[in-house]
C-alpha positions as CSV (number, residue, x, y, z in Angstrom):
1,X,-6.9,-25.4,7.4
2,X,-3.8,-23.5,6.1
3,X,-3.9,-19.7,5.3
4,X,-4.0,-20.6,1.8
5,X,-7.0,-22.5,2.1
6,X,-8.7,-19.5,4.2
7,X,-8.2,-17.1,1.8
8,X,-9.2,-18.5,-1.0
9,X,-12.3,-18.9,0.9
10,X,-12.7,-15.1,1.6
11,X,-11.0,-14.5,-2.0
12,X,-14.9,-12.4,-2.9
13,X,-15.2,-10.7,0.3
14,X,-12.0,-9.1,-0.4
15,X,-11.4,-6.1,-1.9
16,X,-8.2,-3.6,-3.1
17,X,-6.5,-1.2,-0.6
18,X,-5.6,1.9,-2.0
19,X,-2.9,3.5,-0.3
20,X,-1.8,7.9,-0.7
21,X,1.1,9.4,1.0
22,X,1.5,13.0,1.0
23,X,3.8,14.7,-2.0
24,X,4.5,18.0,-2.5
25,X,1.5,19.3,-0.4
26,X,-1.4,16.7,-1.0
27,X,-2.7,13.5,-1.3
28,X,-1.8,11.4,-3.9
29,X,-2.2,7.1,-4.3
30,X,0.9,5.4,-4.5
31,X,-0.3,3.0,-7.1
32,X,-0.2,6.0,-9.5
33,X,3.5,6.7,-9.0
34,X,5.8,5.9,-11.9
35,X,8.8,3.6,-11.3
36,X,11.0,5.5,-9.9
37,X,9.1,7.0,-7.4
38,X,7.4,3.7,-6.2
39,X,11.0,2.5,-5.4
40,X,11.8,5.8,-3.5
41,X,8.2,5.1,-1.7
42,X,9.8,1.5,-0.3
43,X,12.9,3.4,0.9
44,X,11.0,5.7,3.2
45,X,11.4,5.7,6.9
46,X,8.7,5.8,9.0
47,X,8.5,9.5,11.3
48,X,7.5,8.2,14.7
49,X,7.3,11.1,17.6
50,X,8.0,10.7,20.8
């Protein structure tokens, strides 16, 4: 079976993912940012401490 085949098979278990980053001191979903924003969201760098 190829991954395509599998997930069409789980295609109704599935549901959306909503993702919020912090801005400006809360929580806000990324899917609600306008265009230019969203592509600023892509350019971020991940903090990782060590």
């Amino acid at each position: 079976m190829s991954k395509q085949e599998i997930l069409q098979g789980l295609k109704a278990k599935r549901q959306k993912c909503i993702v919020y980053t912090r801005v400006m001191g809360y929580h806000r979903p990324v899917e609600s940012f306008n265009v230019g924003k969203t592509g600023e969201h892509k350019q971020r760098k991940q903090f990782v401490q060590h």
